[in-house]
C-alpha positions, 0 to 999 in steps of 0.5 A: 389807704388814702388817708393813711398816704395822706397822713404820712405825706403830712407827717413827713412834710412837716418833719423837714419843713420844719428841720431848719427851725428847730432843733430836730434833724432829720437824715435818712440813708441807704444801705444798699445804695452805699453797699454798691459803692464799695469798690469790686464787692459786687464782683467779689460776692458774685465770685464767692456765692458761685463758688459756694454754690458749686462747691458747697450747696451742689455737693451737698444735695448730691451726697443727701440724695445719695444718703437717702438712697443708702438708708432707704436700701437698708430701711426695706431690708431690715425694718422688719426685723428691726426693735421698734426703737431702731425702726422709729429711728431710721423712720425719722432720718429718712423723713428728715433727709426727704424733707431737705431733698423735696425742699431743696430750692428753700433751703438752699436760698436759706443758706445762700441768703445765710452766706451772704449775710455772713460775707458782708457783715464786716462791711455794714459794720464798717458802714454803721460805725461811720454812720453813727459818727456822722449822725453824732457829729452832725447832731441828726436826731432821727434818721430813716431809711430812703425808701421809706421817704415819699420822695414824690411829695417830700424832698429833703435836702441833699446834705440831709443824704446820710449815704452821701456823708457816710460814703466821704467818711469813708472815703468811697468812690462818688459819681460826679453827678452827685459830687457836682450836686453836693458842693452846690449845695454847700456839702462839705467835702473832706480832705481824704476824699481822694477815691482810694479804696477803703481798707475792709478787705474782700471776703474769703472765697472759701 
């Protein structure tokens, strides 16, 4: 394990010491990090997943338990007299439904998971779409993730920070802090820069 720390601490070491030398560059960025910044999605998506959650996920758990009550009643009064094909039949949709029931709590951070996906897809859309546009204008040859950066041994520069670049094409609110930092160290800042929220509209509560 050591040796394998080593070697990516090597690897990555090497990798942007020698950026400003040669022809490769190296970025990396974070979806989450640049997610956060979009203005009242956080809110938004906490509104819409409680309202799914109550409107939705809620209703159906009680209508499957109510269902299951309801064939499982019919089942004992009739499997006996049923042909065996019925009887195969009701036998499966009584094991199905119990399987979702006893299961719930998985199937239902299944769908949440599923929804939340759905709800921010027009967002990372918009995200790697900006993301492509810079890594072409800016000519980067390899771009990572930041969490997989060993940022304890190896610190990239901060105009190397893609989250930031794609954030200002953006036009997404950025901390002072970082602003500050970014023009020290000689990151461009565009024009339209202003702050003004960026033109993907809020996801639908239904």
């Amino acid at each position: 394990m050591k040796q394998l720390l080593l070697v990516c601490v090597t690897v990555a070491s090497l990798l942007f010491s020698n950026n400003a030398q040669s022809q490769v560059k190296i970025g990396h960025f974070d979806e989450q990090s640049l997610l956060s910044l979009f203005p009242g999605l956080e809110q938004t998506m906490d509104s819409v997943m409680n309202t799914y959650l109550r409107d939705s996920l809620n209703v159906e758990y009680a209508y499957s338990v109510q269902d299951y009550k309801r064939r499982d009643s019919i089942y004992k009064k009739d499997s006996a007299t049923m042909p065996a094909k019925a009887r195969e039949m009701a036998e499966s949709d009584l094991n199905r439904l119990y399987y979702k029931i006893a299961n719930w709590q998985q199937y239902s951070q299944e769908m949440q998971q599923d929804k939340m996906e759905r709800l921010l897809l027009p967002y990372r859309q918009q995200m790697f779409n900006a993301l492509q546009q810079v890594v072409a204008e800016q000519k980067y040859t390899w771009v990572f993730k930041s969490e997989a950066l060993l940022t304890q041994y190896v610190q990239p520069s901060i105009l190397d920070n893609l989250t930031i670049r794609v954030a200002l094409k953006l036009n997404l609110p950025l901390s002072k802090e970082i602003m500050d930092a970014w023009k020290a160290a000689g990151g461009p800042v565009p024009a339209a820069a202003t702050g003004a929220k960026p033109t993907t509209t809020a996801p639908k509560k239904n």
